[in-house]
LUMMAR-869134 format. One record per residue: residue in three letters; chain; x, y, z of N, C-alpha, C in turn. Coordinates in steps of 0.2 Angstrom, whole numbers. Layout:
BEGIN
(atom ALA A (X Y Z) (X Y Z) (X Y Z))
...
END
This chain:
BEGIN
(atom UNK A (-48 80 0) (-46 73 -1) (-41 74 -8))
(atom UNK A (-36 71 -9) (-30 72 -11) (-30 65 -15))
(atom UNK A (-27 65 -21) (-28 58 -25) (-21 54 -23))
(atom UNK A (-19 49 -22) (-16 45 -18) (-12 40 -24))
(atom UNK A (-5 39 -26) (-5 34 -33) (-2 27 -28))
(atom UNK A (-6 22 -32) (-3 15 -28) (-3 14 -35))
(atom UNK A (2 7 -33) (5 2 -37) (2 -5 -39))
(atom UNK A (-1 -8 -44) (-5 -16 -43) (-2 -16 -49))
(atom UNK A (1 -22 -46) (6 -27 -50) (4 -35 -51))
(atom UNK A (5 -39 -54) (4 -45 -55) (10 -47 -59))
(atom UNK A (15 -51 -59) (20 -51 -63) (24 -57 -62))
(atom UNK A (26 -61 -67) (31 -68 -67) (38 -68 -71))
(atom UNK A (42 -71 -70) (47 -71 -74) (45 -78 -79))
(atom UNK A (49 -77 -84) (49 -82 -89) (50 -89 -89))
(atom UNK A (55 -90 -82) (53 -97 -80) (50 -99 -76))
(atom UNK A (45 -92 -73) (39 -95 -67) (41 -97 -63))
(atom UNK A (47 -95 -59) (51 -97 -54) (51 -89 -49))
(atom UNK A (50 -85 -54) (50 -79 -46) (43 -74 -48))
(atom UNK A (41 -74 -45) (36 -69 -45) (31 -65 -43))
(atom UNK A (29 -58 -41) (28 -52 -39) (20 -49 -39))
(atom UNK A (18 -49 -34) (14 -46 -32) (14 -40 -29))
(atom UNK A (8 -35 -33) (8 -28 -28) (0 -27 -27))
(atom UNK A (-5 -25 -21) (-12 -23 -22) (-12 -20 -16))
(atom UNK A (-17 -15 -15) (-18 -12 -8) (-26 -12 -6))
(atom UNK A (-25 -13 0) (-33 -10 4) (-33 -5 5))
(atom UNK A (-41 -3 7) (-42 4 9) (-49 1 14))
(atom UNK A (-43 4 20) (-49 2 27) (-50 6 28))
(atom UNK A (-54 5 36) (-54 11 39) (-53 8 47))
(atom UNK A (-54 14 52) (-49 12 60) (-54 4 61))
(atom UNK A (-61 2 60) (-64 -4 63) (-63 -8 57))
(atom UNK A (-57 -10 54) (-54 -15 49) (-61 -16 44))
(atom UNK A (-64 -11 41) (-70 -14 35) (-66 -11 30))
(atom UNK A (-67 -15 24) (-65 -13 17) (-68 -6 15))
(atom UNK A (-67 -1 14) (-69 7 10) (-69 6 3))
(atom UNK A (-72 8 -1) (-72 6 -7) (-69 14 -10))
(atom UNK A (-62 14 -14) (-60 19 -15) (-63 22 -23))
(atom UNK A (-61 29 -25) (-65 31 -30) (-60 32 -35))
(atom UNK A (-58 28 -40) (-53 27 -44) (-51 34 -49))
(atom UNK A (-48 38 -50) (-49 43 -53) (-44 42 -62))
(atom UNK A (-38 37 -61) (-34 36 -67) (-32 30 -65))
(atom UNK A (-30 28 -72) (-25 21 -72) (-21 22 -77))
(atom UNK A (-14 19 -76) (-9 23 -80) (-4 14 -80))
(atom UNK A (-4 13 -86) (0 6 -87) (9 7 -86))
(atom UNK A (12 4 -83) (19 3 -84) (22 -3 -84))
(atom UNK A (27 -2 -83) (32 -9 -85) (34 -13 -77))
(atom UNK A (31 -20 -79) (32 -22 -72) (41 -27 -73))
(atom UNK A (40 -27 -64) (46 -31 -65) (49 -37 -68))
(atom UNK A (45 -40 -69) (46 -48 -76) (43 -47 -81))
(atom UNK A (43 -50 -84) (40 -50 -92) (33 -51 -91))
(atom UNK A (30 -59 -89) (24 -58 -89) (21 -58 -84))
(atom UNK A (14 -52 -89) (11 -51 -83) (10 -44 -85))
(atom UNK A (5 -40 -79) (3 -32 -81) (5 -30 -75))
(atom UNK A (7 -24 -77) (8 -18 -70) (4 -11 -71))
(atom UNK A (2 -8 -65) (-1 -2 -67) (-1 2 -61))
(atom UNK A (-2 8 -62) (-1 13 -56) (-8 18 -56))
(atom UNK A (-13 16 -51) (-18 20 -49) (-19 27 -46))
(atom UNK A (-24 29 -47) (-25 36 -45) (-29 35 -41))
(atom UNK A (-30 34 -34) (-37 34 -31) (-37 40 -25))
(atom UNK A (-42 41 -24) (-47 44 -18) (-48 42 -13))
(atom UNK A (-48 42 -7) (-51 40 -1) (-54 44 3))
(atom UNK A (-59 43 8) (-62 47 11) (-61 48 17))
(atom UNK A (-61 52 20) (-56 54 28) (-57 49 32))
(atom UNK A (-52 48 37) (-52 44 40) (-53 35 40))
(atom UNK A (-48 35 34) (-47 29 28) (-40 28 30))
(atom UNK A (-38 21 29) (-32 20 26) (-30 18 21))
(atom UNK A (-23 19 16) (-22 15 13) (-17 9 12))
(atom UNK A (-17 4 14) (-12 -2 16) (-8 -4 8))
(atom UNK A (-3 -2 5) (0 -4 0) (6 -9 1))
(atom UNK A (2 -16 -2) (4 -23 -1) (11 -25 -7))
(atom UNK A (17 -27 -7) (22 -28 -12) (23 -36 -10))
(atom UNK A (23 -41 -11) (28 -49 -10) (31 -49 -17))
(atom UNK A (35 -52 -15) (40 -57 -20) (39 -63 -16))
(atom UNK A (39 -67 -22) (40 -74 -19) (46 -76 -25))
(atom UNK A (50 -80 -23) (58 -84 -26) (57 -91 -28))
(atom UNK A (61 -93 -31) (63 -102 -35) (60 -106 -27))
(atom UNK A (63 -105 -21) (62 -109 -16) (53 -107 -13))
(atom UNK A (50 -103 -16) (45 -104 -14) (42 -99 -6))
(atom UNK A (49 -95 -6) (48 -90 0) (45 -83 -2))
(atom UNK A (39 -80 4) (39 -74 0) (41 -68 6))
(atom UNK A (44 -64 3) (43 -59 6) (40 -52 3))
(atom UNK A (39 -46 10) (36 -44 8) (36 -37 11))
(atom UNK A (36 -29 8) (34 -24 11) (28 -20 11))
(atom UNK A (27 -18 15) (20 -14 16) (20 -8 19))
(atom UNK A (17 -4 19) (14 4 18) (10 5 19))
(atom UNK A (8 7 24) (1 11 27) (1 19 27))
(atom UNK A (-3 20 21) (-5 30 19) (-11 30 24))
(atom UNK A (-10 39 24) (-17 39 27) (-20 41 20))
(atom UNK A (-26 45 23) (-29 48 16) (-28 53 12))
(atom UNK A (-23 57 15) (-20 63 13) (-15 61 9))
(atom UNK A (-11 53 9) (-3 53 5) (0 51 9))
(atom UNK A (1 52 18) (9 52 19) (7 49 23))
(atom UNK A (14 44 23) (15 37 25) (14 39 34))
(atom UNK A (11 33 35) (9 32 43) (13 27 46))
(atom UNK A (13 22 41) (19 16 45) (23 11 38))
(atom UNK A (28 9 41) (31 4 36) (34 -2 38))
(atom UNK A (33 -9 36) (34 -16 39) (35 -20 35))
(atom UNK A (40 -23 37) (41 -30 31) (37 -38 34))
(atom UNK A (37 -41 28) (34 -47 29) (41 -51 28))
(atom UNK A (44 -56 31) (51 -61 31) (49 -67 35))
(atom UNK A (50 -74 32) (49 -79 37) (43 -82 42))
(atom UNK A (39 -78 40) (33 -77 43) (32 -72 48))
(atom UNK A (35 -69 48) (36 -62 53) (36 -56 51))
(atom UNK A (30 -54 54) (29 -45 51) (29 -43 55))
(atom UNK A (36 -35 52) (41 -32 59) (40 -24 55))
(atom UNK A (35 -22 60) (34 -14 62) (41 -10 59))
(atom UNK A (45 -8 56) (52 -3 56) (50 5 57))
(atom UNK A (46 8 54) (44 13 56) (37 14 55))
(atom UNK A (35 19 61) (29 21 64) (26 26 68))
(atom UNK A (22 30 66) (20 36 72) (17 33 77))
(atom UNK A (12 26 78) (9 27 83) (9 18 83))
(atom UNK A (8 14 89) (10 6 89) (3 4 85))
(atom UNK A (-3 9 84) (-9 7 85) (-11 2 76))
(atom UNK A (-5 6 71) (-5 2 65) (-5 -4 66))
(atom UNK A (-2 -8 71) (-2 -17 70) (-6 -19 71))
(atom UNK A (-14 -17 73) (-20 -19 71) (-24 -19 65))
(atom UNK A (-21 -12 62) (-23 -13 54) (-19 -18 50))
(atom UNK A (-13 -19 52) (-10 -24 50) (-13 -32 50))
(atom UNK A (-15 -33 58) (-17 -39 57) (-24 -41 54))
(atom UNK A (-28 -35 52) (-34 -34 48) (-32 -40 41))
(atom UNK A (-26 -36 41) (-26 -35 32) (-22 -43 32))
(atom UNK A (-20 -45 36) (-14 -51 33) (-20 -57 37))
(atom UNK A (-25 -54 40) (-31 -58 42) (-36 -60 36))
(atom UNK A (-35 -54 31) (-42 -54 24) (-38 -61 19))
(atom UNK A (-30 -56 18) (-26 -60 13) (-27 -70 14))
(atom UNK A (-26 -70 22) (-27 -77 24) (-17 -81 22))
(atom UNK A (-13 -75 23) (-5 -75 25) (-5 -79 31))
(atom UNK A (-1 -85 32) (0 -86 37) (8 -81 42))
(atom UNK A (5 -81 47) (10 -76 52) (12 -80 60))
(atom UNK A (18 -82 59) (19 -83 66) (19 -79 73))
(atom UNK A (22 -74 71) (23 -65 76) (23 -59 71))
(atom UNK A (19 -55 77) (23 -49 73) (23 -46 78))
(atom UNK A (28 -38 78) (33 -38 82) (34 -30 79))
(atom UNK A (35 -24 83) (39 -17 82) (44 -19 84))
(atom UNK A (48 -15 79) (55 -15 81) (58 -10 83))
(atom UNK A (61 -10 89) (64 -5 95) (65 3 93))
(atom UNK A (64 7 94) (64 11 90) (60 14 84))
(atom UNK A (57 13 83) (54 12 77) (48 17 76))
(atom UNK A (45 18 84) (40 23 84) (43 31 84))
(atom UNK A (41 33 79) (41 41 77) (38 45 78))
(atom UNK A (40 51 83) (33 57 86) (35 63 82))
END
């Protein structure tokens, strides 16, 4: 098991009109929460002023995933959003954006991640219209 570094962010701009969220799950294939085993935390500079950023070191146990969650939300109140599913070893298994309320697969080895997807944007309680793989997108 390989230590894995995510990103948890909380962050606002000064006039509290844009602002940044980062956090991840760790599931496993029947969508339950894994509790990961935190190894370091290491502070950095987030994107707005206020607010804390920090970048973890954790552990997960085989046959885990890691879901790492980013939104931005804007002055109009829209968010969007990218995400990234690791396995437990480090290397990225899928990637998808959040826009408009649509979460769209771009890249993927297997279609079987849009369940873990719908896991996690089921916990958040994000509303979602569709979601959707985009043509090509699956990588063998």
């Amino acid at each position: 098991m390989e230590a894995v570094k995510v990103r948890e962010e909380n962050t606002r701009s000064r006039s509290g009109k844009h602002k940044r969220r980062c956090l991840f799950y760790v599931i496993d294939k029947s969508c339950s929460e894994v509790a990961p085993e935190i190894l370091g935390k290491e502070p950095v500079k987030g994107l707005y002023v206020e607010g804390e950023a920090r970048i973890l070191r954790v552990r997960v146990p085989p046959e885990a995933f890691i879901v790492s969650l980013d939104f931005r939300v804007n002055n109009r109140g829209m968010i969007r959003g990218d995400i990234v599913i690791y396995d437990s070893q480090g290397s990225i298994v899928a990637r998808a954006v959040y826009r408009k309320l649509k979460v769209r697969v771009v890249e993927t080895v297997s279609p079987e991640v849009l369940t873990l997807l719908k896991c996690v944007f089921r916990k958040l309680k994000l509303p979602v219209k569709r979601y959707g793989i985009i043509r090509g997108a699956v990588k063998v």
